[in-house]
MARZA-907388 format. One record per atom (N, C-alpha, C, O): residue number from 1; residue in one letter; atom name; x, z, y. Coordinates in nm, 4 decimals. Example, Ala and Ser with C-alpha at 12.3 -4.5 7.8 and 13.67 -1.06 7.14 Angstrom:
<dotors>
DOTOR num residu atome       c1       c3       c2
DOTOR   1      A     N   1.3190   0.7800  -0.5690
DOTOR   1      A    CA   1.2300   0.7800  -0.4500
DOTOR   1      A     C   1.3200   0.7800  -0.3300
DOTOR   1      A     O   1.4236   0.8465  -0.3319
DOTOR   2      S     N   1.2850   0.7080  -0.2250
DOTOR   2      S    CA   1.3670   0.7140  -0.1060
DOTOR   2      S     C   1.2900   0.7870   0.0030
DOTOR   2      S     O   1.3409   0.8039   0.1138
</dotors>
This chain:
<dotors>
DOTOR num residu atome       c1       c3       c2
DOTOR   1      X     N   0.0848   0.0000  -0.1172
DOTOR   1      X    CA   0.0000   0.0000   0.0000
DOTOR   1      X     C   0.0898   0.0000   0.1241
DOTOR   1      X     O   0.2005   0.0538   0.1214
DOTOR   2      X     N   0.0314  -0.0729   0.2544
DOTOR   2      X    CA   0.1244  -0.0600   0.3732
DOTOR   2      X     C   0.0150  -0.0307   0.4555
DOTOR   2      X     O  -0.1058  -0.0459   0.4373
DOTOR   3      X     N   0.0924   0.0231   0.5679
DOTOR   3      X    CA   0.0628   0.1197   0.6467
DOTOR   3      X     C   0.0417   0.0274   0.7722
DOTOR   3      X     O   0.1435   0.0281   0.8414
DOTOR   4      X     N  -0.0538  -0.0484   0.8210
DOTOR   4      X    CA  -0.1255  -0.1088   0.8960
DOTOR   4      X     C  -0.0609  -0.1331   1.0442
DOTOR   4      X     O   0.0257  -0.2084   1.0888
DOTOR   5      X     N  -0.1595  -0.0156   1.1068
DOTOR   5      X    CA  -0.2018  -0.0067   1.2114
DOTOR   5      X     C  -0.2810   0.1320   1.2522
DOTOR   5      X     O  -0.3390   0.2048   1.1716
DOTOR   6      X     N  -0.2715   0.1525   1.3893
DOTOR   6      X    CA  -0.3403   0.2824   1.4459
DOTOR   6      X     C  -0.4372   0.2557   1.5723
DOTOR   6      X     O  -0.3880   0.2402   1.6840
DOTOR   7      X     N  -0.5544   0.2515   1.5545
DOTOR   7      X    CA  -0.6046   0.2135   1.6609
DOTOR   7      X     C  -0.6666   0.3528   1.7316
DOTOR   7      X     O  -0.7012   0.4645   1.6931
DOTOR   8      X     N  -0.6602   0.2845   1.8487
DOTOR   8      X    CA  -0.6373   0.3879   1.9873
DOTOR   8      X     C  -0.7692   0.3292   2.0662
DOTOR   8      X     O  -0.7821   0.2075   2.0532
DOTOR   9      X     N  -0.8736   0.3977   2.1493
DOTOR   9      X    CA  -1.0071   0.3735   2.1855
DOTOR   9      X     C  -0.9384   0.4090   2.3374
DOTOR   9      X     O  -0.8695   0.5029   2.3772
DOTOR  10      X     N  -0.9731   0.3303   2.3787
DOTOR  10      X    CA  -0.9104   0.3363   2.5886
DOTOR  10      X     C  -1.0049   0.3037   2.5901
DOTOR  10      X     O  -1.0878   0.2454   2.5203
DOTOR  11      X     N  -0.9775   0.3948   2.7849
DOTOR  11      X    CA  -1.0766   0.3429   2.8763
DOTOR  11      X     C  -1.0489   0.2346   2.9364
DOTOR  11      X     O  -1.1547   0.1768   2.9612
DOTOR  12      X     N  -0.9613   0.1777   2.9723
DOTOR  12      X    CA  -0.9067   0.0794   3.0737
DOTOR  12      X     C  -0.7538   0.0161   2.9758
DOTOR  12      X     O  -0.6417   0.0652   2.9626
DOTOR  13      X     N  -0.8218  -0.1231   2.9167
DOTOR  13      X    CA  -0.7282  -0.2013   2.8507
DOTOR  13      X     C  -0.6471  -0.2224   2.9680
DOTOR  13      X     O  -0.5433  -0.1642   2.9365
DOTOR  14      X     N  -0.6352  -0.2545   3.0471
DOTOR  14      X    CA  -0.5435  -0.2962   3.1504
DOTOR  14      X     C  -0.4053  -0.1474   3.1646
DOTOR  14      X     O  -0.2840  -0.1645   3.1526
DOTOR  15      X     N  -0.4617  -0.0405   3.1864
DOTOR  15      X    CA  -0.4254   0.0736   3.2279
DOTOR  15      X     C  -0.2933   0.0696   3.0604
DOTOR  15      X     O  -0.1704   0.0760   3.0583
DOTOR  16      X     N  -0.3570   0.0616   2.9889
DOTOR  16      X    CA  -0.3272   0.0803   2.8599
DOTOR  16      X     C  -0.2155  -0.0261   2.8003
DOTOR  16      X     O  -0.1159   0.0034   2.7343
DOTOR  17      X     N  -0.2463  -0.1196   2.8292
DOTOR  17      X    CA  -0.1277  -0.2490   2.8175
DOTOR  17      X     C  -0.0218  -0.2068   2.9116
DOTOR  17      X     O   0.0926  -0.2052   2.8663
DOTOR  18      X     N  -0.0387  -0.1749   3.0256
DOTOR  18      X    CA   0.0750  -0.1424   3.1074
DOTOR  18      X     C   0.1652  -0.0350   3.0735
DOTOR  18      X     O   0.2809  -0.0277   3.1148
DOTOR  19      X     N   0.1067   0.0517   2.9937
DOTOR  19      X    CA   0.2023   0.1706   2.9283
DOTOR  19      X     C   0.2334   0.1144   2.7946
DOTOR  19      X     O   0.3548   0.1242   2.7767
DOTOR  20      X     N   0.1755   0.0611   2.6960
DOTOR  20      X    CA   0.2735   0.0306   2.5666
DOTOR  20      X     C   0.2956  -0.0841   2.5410
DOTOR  20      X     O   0.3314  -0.1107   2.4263
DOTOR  21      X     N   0.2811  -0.1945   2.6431
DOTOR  21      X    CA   0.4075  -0.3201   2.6730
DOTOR  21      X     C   0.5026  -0.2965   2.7454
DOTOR  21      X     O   0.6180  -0.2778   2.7067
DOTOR  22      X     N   0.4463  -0.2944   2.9070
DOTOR  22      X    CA   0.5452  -0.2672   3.0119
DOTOR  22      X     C   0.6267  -0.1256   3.0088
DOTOR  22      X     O   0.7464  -0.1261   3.0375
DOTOR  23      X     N   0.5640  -0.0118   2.9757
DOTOR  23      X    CA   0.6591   0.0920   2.9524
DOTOR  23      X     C   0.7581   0.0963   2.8370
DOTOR  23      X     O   0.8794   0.1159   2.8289
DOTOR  24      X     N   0.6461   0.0669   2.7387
DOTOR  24      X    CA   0.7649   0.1426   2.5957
DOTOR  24      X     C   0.7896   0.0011   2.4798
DOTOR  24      X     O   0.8250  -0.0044   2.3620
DOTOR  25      X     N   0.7427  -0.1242   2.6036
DOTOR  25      X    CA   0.8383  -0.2523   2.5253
DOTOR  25      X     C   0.7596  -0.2938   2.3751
DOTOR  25      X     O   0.8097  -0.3428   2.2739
DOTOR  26      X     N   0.6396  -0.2604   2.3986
DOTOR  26      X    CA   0.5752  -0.3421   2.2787
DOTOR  26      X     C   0.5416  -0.4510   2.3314
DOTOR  26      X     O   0.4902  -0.4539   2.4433
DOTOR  27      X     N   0.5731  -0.5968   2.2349
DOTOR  27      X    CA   0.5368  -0.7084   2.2748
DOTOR  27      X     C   0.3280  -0.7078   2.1982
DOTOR  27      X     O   0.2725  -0.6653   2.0969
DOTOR  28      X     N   0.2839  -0.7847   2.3297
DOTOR  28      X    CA   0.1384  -0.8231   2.2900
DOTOR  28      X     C   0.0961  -0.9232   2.1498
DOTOR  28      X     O   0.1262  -1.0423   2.1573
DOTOR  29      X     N   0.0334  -0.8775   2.0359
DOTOR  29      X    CA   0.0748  -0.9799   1.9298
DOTOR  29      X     C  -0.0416  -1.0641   1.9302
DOTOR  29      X     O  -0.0303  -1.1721   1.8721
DOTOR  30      X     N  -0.1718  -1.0302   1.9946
DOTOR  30      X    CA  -0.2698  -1.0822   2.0215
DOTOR  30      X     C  -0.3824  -1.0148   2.0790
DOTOR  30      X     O  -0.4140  -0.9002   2.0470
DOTOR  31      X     N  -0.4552  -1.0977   2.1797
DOTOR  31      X    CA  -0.5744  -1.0199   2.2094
DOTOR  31      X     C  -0.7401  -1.1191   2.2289
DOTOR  31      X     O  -0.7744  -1.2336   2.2582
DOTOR  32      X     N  -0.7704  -1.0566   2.2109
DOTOR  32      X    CA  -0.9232  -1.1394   2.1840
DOTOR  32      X     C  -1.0640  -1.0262   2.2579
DOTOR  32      X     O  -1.0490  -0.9042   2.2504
DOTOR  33      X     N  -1.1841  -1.0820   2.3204
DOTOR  33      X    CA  -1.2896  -1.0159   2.2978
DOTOR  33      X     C  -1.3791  -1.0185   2.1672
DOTOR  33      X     O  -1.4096  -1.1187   2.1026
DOTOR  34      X     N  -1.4139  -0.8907   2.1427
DOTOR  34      X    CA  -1.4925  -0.8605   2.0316
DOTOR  34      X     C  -1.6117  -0.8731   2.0403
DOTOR  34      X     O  -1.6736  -0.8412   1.9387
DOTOR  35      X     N  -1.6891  -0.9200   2.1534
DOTOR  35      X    CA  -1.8293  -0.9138   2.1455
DOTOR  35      X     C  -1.8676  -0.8663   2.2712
DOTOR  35      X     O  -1.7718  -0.8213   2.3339
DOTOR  36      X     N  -1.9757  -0.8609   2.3299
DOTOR  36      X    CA  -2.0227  -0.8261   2.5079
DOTOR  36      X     C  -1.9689  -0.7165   2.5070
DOTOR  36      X     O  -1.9975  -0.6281   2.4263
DOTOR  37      X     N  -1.8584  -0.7040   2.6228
DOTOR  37      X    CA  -1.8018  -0.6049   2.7199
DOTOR  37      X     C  -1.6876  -0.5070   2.5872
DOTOR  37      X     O  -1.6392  -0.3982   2.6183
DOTOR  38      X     N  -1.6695  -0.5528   2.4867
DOTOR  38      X    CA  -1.5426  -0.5137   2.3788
DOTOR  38      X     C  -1.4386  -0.6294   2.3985
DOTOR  38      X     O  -1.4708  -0.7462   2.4202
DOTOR  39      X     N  -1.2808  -0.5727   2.3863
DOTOR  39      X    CA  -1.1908  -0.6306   2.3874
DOTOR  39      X     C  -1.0634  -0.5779   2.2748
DOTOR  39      X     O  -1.1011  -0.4721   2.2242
DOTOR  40      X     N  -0.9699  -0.6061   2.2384
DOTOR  40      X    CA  -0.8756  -0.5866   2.1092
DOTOR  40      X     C  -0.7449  -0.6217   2.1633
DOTOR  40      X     O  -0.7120  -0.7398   2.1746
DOTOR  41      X     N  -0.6899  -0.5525   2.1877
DOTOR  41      X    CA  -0.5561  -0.5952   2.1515
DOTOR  41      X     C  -0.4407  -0.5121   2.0101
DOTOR  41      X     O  -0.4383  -0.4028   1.9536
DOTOR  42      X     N  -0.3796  -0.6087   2.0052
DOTOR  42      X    CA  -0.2265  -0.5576   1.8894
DOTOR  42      X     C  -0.1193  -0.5677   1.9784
DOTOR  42      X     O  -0.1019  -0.6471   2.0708
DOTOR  43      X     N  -0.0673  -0.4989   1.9476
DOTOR  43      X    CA   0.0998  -0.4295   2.0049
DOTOR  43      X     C   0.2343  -0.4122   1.8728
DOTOR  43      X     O   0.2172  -0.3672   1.7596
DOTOR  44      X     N   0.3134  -0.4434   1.9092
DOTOR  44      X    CA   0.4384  -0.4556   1.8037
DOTOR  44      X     C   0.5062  -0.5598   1.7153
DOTOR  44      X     O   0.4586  -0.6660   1.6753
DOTOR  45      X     N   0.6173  -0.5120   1.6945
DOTOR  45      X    CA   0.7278  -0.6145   1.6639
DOTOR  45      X     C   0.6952  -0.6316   1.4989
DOTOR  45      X     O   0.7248  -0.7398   1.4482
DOTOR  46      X     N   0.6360  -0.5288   1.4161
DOTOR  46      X    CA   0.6612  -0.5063   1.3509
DOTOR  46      X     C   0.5507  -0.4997   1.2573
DOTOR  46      X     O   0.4478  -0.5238   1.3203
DOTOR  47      X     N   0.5188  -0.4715   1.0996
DOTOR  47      X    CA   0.4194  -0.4970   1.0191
DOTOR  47      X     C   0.3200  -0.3797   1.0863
DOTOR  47      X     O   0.2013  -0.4091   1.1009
DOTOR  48      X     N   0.3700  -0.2391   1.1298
DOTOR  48      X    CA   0.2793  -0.1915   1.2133
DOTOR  48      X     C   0.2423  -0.1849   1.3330
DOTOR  48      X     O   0.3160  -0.1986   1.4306
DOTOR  49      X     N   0.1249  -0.1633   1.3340
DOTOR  49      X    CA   0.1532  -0.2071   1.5251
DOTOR  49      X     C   0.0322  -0.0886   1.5647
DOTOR  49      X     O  -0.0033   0.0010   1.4881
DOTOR  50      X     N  -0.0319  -0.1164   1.7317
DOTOR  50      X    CA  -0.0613  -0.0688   1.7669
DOTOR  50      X     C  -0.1880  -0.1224   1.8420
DOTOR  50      X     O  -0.1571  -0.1881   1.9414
DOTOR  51      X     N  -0.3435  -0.1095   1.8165
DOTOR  51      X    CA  -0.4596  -0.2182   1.8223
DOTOR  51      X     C  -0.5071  -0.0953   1.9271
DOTOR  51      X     O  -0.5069   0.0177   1.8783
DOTOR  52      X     N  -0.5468  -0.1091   2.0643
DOTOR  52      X    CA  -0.5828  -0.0933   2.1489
DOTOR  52      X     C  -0.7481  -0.1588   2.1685
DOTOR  52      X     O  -0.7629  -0.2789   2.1912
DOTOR  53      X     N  -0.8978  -0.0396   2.1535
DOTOR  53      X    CA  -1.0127  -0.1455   2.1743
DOTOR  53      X     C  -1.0488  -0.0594   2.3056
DOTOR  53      X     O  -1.0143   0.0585   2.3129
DOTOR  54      X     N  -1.1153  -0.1195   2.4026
DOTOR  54      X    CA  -1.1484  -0.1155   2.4706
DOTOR  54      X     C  -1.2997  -0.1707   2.4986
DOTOR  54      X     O  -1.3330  -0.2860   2.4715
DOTOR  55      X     N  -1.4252  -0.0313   2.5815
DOTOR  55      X    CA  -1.5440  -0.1001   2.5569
DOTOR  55      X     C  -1.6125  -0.1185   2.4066
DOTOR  55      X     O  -1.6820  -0.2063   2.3555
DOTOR  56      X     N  -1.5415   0.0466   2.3482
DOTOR  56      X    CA  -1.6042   0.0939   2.2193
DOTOR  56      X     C  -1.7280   0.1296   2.2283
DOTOR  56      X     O  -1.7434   0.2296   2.2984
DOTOR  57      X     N  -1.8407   0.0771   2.1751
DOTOR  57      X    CA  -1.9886   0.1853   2.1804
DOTOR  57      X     C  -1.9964   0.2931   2.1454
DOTOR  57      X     O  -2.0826   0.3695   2.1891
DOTOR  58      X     N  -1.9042   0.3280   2.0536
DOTOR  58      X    CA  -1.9055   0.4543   2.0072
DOTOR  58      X     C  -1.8994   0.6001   2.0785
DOTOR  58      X     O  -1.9461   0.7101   2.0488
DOTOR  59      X     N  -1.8014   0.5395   2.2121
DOTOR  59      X    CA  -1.7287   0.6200   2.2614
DOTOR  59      X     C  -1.5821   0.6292   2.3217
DOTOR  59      X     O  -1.5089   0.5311   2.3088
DOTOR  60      X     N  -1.5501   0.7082   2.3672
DOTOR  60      X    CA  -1.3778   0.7412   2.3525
DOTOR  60      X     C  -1.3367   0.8414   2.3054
DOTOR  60      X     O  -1.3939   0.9486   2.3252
DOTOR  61      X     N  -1.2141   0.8291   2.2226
DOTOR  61      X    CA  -1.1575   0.9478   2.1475
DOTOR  61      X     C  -1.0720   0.9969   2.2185
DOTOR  61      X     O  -1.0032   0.9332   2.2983
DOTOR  62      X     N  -1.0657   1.1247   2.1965
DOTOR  62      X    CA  -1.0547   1.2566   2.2703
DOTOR  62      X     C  -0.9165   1.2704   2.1802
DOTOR  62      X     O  -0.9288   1.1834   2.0940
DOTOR  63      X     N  -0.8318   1.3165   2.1662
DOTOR  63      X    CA  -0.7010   1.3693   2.1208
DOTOR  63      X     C  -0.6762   1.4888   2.1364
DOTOR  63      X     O  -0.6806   1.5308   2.2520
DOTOR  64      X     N  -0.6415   1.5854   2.0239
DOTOR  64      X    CA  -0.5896   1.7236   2.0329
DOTOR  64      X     C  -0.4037   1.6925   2.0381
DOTOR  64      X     O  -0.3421   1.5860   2.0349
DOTOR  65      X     N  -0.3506   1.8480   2.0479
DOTOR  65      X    CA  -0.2092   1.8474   2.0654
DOTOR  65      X     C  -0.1877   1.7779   1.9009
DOTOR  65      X     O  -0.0817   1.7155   1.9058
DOTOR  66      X     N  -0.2413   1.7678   1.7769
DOTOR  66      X    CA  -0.1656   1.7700   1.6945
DOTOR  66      X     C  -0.1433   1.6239   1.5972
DOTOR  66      X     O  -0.1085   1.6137   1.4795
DOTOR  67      X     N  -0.1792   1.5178   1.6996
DOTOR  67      X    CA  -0.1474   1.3723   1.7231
DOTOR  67      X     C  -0.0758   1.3230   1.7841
DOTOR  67      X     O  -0.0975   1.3498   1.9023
DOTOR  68      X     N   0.0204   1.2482   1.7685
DOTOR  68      X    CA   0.0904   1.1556   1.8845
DOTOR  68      X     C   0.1477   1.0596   1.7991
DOTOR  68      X     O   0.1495   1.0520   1.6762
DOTOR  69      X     N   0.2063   0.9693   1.9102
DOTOR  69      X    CA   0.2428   0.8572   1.8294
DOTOR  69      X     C   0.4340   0.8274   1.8668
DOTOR  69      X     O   0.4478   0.8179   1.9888
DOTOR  70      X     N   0.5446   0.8153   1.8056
DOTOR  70      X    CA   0.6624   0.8386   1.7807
DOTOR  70      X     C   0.7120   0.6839   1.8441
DOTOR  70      X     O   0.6762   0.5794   1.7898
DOTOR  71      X     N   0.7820   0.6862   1.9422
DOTOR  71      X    CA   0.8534   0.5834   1.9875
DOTOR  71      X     C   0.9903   0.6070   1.9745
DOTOR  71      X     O   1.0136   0.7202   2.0169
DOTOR  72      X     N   1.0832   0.5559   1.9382
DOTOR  72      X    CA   1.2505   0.5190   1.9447
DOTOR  72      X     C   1.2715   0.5113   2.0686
DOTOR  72      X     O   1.2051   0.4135   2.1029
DOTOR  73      X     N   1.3373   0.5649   2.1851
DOTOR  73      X    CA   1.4044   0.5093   2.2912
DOTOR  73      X     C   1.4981   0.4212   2.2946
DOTOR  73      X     O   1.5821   0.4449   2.2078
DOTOR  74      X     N   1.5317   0.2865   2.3856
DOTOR  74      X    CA   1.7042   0.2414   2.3571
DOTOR  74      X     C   1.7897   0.2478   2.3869
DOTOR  74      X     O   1.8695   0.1541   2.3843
DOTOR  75      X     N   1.8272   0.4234   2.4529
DOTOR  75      X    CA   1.9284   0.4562   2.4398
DOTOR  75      X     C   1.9253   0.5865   2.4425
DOTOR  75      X     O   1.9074   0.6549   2.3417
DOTOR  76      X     N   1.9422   0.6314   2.5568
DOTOR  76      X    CA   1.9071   0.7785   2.5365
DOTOR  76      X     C   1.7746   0.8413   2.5883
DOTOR  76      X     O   1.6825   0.7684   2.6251
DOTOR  77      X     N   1.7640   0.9975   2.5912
DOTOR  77      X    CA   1.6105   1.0222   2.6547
DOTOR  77      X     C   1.6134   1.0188   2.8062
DOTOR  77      X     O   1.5115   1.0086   2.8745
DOTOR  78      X     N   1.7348   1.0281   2.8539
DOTOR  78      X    CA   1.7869   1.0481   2.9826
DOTOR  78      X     C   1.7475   0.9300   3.0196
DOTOR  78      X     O   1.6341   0.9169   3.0657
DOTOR  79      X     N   1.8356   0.8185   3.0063
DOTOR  79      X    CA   1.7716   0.6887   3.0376
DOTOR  79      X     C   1.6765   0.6645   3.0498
DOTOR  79      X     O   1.6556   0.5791   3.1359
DOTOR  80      X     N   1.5737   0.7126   2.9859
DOTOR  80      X    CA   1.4460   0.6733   2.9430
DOTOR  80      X     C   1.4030   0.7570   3.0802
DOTOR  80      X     O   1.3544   0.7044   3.1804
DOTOR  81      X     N   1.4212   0.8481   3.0693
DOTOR  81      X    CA   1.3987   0.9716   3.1873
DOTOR  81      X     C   1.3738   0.8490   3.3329
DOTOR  81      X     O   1.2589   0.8432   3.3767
DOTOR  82      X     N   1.4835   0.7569   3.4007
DOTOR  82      X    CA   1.4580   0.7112   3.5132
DOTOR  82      X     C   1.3755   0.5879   3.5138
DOTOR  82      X     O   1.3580   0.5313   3.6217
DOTOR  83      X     N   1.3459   0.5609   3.4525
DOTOR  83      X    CA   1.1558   0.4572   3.3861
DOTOR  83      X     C   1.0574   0.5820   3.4015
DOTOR  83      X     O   1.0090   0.6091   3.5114
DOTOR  84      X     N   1.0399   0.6292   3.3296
DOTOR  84      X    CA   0.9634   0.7274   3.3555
DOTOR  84      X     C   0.9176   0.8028   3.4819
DOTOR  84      X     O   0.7989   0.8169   3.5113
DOTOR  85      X     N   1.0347   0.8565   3.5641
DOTOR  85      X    CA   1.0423   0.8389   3.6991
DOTOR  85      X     C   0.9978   0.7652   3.7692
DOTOR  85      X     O   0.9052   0.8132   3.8345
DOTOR  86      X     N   1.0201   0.6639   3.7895
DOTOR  86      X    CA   0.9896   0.5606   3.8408
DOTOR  86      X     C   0.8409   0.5083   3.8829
DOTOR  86      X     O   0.7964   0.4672   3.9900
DOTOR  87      X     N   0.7693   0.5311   3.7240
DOTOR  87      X    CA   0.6699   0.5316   3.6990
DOTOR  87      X     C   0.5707   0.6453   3.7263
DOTOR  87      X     O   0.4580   0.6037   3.7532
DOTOR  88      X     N   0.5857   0.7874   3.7262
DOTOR  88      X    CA   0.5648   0.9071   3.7926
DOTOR  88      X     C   0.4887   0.8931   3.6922
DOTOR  88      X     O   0.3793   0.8401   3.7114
DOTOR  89      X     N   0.5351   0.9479   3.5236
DOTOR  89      X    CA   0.5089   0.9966   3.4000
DOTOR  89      X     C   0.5762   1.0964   3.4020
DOTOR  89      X     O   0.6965   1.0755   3.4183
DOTOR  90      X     N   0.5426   1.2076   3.3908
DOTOR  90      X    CA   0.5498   1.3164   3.3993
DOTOR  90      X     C   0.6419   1.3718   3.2283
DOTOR  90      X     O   0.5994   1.3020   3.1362
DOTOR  91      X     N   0.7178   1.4453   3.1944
DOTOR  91      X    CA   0.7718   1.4306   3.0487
DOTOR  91      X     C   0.6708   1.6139   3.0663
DOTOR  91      X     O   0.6607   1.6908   3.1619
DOTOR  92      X     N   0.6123   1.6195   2.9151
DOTOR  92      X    CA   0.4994   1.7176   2.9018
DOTOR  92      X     C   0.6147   1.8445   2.8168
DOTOR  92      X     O   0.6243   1.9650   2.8401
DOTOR  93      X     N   0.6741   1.7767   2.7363
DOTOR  93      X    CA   0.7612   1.9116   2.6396
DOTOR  93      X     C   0.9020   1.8280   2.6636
DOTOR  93      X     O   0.9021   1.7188   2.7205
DOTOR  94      X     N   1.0243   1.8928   2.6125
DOTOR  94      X    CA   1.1263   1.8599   2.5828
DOTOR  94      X     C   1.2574   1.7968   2.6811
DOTOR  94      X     O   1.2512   1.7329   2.7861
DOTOR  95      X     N   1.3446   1.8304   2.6226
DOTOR  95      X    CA   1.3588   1.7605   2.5130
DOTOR  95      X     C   1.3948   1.8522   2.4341
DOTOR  95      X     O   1.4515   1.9555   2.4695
DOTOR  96      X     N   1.3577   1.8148   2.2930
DOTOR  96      X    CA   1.3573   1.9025   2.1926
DOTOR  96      X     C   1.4493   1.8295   2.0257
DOTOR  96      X     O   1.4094   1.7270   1.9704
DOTOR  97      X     N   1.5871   1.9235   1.9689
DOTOR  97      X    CA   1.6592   1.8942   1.9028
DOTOR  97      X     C   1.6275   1.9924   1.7899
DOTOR  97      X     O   1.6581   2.1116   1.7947
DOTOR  98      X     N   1.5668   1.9361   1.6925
DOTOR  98      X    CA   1.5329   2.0384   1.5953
DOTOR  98      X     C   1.6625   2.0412   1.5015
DOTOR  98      X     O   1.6916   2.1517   1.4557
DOTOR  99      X     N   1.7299   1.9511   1.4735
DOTOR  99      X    CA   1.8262   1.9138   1.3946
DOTOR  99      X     C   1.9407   1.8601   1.4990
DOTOR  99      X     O   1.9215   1.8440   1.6195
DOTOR 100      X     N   2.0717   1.8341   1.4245
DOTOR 100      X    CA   2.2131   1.7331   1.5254
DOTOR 100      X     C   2.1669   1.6179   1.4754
DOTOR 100      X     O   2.2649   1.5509   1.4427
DOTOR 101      X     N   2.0268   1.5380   1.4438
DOTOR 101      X    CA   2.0375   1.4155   1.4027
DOTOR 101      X     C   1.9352   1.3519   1.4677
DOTOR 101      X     O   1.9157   1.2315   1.4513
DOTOR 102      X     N   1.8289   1.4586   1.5813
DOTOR 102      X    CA   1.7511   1.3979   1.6741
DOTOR 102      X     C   1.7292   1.4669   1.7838
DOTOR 102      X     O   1.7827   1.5752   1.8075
DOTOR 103      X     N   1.6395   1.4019   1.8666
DOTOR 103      X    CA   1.6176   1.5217   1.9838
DOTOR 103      X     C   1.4569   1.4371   2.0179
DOTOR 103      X     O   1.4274   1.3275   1.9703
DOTOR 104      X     N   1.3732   1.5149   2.1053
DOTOR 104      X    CA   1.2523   1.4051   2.1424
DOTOR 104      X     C   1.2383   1.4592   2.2482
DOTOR 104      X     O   1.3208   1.5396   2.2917
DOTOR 105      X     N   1.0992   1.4156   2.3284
DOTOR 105      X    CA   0.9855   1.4516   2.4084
DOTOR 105      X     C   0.8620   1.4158   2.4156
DOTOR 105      X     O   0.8430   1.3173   2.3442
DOTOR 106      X     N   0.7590   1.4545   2.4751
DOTOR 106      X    CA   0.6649   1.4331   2.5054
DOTOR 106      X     C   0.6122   1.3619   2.5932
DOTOR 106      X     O   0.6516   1.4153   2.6969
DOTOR 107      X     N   0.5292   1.2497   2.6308
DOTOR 107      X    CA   0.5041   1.2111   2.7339
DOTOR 107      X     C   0.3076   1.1850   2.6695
DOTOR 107      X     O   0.2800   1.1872   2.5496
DOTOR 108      X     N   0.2013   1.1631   2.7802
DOTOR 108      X    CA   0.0844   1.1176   2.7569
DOTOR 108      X     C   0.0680   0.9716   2.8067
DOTOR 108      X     O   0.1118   0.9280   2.9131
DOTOR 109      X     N   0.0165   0.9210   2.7379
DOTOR 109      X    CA  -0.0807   0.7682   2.7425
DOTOR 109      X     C  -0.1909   0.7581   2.8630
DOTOR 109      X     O  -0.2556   0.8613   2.8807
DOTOR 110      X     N  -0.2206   0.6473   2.9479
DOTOR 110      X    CA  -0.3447   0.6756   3.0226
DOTOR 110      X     C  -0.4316   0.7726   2.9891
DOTOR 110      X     O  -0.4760   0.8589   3.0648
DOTOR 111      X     N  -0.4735   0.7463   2.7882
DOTOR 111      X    CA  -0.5701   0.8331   2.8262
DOTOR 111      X     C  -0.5886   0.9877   2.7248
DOTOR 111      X     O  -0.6945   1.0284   2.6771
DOTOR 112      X     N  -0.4742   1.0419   2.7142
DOTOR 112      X    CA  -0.4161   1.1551   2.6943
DOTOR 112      X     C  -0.3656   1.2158   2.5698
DOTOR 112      X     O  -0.3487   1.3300   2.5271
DOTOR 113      X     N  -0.3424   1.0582   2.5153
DOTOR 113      X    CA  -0.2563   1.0473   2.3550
DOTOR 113      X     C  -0.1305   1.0796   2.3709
DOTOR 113      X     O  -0.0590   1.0196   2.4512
DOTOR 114      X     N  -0.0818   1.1936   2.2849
DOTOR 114      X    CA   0.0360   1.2609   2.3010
DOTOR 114      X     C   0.1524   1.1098   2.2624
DOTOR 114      X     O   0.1257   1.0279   2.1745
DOTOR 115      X     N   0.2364   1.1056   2.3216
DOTOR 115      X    CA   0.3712   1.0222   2.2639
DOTOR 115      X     C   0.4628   1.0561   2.2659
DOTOR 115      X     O   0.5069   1.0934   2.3746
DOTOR 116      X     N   0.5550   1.0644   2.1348
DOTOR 116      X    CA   0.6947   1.0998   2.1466
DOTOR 116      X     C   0.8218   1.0377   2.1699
DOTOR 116      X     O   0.8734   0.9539   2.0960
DOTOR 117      X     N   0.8576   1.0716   2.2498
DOTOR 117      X    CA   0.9734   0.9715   2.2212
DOTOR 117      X     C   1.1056   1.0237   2.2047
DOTOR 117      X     O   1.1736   1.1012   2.2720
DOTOR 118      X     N   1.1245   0.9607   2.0966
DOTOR 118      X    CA   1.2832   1.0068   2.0240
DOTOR 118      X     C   1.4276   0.8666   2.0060
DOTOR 118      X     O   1.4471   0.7469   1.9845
DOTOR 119      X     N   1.4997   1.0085   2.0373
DOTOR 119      X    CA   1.6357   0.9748   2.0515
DOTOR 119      X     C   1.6762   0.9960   1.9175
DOTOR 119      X     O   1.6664   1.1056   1.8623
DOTOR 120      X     N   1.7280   0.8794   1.8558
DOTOR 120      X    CA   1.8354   0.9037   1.7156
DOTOR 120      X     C   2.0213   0.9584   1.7631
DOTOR 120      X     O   2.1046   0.8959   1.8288
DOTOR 121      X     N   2.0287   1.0597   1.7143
DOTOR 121      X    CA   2.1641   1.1087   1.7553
DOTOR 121      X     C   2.3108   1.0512   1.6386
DOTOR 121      X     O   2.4328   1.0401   1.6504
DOTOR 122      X     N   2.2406   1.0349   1.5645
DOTOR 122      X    CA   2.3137   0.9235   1.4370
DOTOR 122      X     C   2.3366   0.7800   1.4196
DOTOR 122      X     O   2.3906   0.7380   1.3172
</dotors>
């Protein structure tokens, strides 16, 4: 079995593309409308990615602390630190080295999906 995809319910696809393309460098793999006032996008390089709907009937999902989603930085967190800046993303925890073989932090999504982002120290 492989491990897909994670879809994420936003309020504002726009808001939302701008943080996990333009911030954290996921390329757009496609986007389409789903039907009156629904839209879809995929995010990533890779067999998993990241499907963004927007203009769910259902609703929007709400996120507790004990979700987030794990980004690689490309280089360090520091680096990462003056993007972030820049952007006036606020870093929520960290940075945090549980082991000598990583370190992370915290940052939130438009719409208040925890994200980590980690530094490989190896």
């Amino acid at each position: 079995m492989t491990y897909c995809w994670t879809t994420i319910n936003v309020r504002d696809l726009e808001a939302s593309l701008a943080f996990y393309r333009d911030l954290l460098g996921l390329p757009v793999k496609r986007r389409f409308a789903a039907g009156e006032g629904r839209e879809i996008a995929f995010l990533g390089e890779e067999e998993t990615q990241v499907e963004l709907i927007a203009g769910n009937p259902g609703g929007q999902s709400r996120f507790g602390n004990d979700i987030s989603l794990g980004f690689v930085v490309p280089r360090t967190l520091e680096d990462f630190q003056e993007l972030l800046t820049a952007r006036g993303i606020q870093v929520e925890a960290g940075p945090i080295q549980p082991n000598p073989q990583i370190r992370f932090s915290y940052i939130r999504d438009p719409d208040g999906l925890r994200i980590q982002l980690v530094e490989n120290l190896v």
